[in-house]
C-alpha positions as CSV (number, residue, x, y, z in Angstrom):
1,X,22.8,-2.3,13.8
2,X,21.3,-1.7,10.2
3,X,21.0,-4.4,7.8
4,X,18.3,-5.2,4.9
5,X,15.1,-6.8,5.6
6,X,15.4,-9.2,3.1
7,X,19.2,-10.3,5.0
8,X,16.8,-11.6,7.8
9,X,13.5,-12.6,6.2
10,X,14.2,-16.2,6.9
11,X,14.9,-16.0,10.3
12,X,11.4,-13.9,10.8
13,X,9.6,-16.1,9.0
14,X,11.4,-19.2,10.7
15,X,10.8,-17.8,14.3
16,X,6.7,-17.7,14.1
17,X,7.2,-22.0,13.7
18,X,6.6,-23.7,16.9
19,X,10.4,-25.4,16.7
20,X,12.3,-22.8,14.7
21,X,15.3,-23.9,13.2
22,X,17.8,-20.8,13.1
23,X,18.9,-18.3,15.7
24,X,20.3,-15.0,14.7
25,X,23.5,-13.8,15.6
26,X,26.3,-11.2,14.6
27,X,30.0,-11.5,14.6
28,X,32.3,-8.4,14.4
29,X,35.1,-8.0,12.1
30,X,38.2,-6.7,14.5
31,X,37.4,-9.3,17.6
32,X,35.0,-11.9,15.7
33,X,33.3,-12.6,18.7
34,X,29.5,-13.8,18.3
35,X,26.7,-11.8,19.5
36,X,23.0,-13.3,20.2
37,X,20.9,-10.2,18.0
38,X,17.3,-9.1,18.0
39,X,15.2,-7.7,15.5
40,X,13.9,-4.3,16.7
41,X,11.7,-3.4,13.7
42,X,11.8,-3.4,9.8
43,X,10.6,-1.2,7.3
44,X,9.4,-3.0,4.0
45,X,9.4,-0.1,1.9
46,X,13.2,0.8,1.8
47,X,14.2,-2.7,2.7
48,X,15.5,-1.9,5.9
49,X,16.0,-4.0,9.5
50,X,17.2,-2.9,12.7
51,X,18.9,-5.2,15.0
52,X,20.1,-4.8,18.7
53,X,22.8,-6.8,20.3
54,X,24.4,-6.6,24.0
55,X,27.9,-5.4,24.5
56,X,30.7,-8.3,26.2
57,X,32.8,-7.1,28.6
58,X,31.5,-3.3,28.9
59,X,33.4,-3.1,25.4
60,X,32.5,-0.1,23.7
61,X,31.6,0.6,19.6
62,X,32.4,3.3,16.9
63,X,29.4,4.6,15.3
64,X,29.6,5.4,11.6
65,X,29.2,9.1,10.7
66,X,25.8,9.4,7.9
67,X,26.2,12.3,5.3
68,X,23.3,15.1,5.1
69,X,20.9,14.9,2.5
70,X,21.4,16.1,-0.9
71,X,25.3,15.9,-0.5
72,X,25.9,13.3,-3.1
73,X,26.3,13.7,-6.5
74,X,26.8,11.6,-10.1
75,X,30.4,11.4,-9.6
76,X,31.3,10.9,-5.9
77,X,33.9,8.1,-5.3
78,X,32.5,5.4,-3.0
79,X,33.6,2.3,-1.2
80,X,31.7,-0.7,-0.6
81,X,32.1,-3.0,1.8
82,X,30.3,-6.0,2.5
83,X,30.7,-10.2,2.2
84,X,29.9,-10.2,-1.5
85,X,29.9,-14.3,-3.2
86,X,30.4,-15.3,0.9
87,X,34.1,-13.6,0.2
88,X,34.1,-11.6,4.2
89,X,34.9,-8.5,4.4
90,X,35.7,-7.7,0.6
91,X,35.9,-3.7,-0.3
92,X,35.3,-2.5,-3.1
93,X,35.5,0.9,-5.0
94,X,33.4,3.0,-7.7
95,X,31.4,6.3,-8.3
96,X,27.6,7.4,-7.5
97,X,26.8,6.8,-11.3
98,X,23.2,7.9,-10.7
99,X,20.6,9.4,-7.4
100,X,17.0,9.5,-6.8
101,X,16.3,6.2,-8.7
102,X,13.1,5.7,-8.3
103,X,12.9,2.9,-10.9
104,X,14.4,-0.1,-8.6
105,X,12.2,-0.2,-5.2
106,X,8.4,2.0,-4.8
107,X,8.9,5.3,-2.8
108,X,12.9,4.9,-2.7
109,X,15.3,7.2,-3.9
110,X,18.1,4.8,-4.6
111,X,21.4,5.5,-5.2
112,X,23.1,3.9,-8.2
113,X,26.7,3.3,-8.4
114,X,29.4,1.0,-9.7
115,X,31.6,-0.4,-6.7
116,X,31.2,-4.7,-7.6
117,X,28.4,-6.0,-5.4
118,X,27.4,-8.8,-5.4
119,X,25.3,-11.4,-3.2
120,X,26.0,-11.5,0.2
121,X,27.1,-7.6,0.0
122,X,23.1,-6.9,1.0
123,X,22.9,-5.1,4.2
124,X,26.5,-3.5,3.7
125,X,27.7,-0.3,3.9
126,X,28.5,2.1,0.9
127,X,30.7,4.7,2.2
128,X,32.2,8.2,0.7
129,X,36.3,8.8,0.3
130,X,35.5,10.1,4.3
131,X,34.6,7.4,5.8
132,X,30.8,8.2,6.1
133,X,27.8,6.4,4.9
134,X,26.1,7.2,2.1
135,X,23.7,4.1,1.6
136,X,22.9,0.7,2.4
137,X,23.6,-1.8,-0.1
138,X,20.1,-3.6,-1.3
139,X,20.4,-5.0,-5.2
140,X,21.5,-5.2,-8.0
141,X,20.0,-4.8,-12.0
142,X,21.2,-8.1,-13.4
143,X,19.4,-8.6,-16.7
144,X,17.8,-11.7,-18.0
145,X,18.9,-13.5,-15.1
146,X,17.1,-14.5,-12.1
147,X,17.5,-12.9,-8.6
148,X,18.9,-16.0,-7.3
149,X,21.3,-16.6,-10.1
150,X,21.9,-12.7,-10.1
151,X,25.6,-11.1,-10.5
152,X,27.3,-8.3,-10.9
153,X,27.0,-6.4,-14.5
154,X,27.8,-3.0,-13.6
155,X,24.6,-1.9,-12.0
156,X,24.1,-1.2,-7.8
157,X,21.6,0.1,-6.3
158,X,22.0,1.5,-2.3
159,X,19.4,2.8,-0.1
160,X,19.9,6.6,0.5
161,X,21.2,7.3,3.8
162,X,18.8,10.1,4.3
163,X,15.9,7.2,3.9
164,X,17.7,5.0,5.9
165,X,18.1,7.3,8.6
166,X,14.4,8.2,8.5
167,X,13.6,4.5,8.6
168,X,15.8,3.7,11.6
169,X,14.5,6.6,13.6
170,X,10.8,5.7,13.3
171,X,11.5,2.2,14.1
172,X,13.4,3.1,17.1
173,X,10.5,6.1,18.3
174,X,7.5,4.4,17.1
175,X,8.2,0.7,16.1
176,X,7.0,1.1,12.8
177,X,7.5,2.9,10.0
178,X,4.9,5.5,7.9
179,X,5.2,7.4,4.6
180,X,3.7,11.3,4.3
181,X,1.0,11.8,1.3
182,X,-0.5,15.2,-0.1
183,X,-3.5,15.8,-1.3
184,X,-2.8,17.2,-5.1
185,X,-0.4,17.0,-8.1
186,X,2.7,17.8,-9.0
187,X,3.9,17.6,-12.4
188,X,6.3,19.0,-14.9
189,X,5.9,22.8,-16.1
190,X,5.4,23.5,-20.1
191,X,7.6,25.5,-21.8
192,X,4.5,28.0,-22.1
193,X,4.2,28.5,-18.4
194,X,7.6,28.8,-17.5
195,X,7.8,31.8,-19.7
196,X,4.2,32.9,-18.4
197,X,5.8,33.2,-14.9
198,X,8.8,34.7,-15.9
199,X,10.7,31.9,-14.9
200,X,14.0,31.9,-16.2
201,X,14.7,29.1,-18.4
202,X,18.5,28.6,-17.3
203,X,16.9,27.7,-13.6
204,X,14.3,25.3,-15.1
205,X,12.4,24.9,-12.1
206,X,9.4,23.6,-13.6
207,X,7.4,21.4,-10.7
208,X,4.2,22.5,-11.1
209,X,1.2,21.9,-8.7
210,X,-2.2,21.1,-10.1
211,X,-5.7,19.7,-9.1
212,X,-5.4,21.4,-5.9
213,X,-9.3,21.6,-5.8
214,X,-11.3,23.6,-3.0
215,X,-12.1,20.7,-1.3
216,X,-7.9,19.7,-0.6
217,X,-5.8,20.4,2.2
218,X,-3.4,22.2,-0.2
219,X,-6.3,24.7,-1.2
220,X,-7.2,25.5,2.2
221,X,-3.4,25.5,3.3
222,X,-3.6,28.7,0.5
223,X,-1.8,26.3,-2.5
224,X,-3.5,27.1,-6.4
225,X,-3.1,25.8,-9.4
226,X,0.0,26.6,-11.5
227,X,2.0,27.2,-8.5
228,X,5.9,26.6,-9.9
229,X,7.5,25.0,-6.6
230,X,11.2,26.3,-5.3
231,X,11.4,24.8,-2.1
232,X,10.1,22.3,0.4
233,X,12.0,24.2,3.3
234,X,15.3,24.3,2.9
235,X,15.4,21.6,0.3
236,X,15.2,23.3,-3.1
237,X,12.4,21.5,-5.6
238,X,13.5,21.4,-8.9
239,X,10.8,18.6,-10.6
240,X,8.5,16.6,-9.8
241,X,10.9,14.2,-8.3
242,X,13.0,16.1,-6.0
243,X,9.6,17.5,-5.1
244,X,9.0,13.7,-3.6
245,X,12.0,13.0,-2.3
246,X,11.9,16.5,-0.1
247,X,8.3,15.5,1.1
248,X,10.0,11.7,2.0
249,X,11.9,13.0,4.1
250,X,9.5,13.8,7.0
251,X,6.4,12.3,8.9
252,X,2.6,12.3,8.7
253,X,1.3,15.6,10.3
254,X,4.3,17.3,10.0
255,X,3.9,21.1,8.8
256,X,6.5,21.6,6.0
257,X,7.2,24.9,4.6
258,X,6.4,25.7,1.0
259,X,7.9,28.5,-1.3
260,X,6.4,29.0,-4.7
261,X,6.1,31.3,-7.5
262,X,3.0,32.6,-8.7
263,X,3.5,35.3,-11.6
264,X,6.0,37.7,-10.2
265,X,5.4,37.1,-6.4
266,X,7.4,34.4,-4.3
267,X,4.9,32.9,-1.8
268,X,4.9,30.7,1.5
269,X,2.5,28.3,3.0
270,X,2.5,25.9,6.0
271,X,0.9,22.6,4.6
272,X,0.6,19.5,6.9
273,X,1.7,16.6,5.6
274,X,-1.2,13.7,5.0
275,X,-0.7,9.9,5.2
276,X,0.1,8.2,2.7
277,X,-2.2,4.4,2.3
278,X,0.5,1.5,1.5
């Protein structure tokens, strides 16, 4: 089961006491029967806990369905459902209003939308007009407010799935979870150089890499300066940002696949991914 790290903070921080207080448990919503959970591993980065519980009576459970990456757009309908204000099982519905917010949580690509949230919703599903998940419901922007006071004006913020789903399988492989670094820039194209690589301006694809000195991995791996980036394997890279968000979404030491353009040639190179020092 995933839910938010911050949902179960207490009860980690409770259980290292020598007389804890609090036990953790999960009830369902069709047969509110209550399960005895564990906490298999968290990642603090994307917010993100993963919790086991044992099956009564050989029963069996209906696993949600997660979207692929880069399938959501500004736009999308979405339902939320969660136990927003302690109201259980309240759904409600909005639009993706913004992705790849980068802004709300370090190294998350957050999506933003506008289905009400509010607290007690953390942890919850957001879910597309299919029935799939799309993100995890983590915050909201509530301005001049306090996070305990905090309520709804108009703002949500969801982990992406695709992060989610990275989070969830290192935690179940490895018990922990680790971010992938490179060792050089990446940074928006001028106007100048897009026009210097006959780039056409219509595509703006302007993530350009730089201080990839002799001494880096990206050097050796074959990388130069002024390198215009099109794709991180089959993810195509578009800025600086979507450059990120492709590399987020694999592991240290991972060999990723990178396409560039340098003058009139299109160019590939294995890199492997580096770790990145949290």
């Amino acid at each position: 089961i995933i839910t938010n790290l911050h949902v179960v903070k207490g009860y980690l921080l409770d259980k290292e006491k020598e007389n804890p207080l609090f036990k953790l448990s999960v009830i369902t919503a069709i047969v509110p029967w209550e399960y005895d959970a564990e906490v298999i591993g968290v990642d603090k980065i994307t917010d993100i806990a993963v919790l086991k519980i044992t099956a009564k009576e050989e029963e069996k459970f209906d696993v949600v369905e997660f979207v692929e990456k880069g399938t959501v757009s500004v736009g999308s309908p979405v339902i939320a459902v969660g136990h927003g204000l302690n109201l259980w099982w309240t759904i409600t519905t909005g639009i993706v209003t913004g992705v790849n917010r980068i802004g709300a949580m370090p190294l998350n690509f957050m999506l933003q939308h506008d289905a009400v949230i509010n607290m007690g919703n953390s942890g919850g599903p957001l879910f597309d007009m299919e029935g799939r998940v799309i993100g995890v419901n983590t915050l909201i922007l509530s301005p001049n407010r306090s996070q305990k006071q905090a309520g709804w004006d108009g703002i949500a913020f969801a982990v992406n799935v695709w992060q989610t789903k990275r989070s969830v399988e290192a935690i179940l492989k490895d018990g922990e979870v680790t971010y992938p670094n490179y060792d050089f820039k990446v940074r928006l194209a001028t106007l100048e150089e897009a026009q210097g690589q006959n780039i056409a301006i219509d595509e703006r694809t302007y993530a350009v890499l730089d201080e990839v000195n002799e001494d880096t991995e990206g050097y050796k791996a074959g990388l130069r300066n002024g390198d215009i980036v099109k794709y991180i394997n089959e993810y195509e890279v578009f800025s600086p940002m979507t450059f990120m968000s492709a590399v987020m979404a694999y592991h240290i030491d991972d060999v990723i696949t990178i396409k560039v353009q340098r003058g009139s040639r299109i160019l590939e190179f294995k890199y492997q991914l580096l770790e990145l020092k949290l």
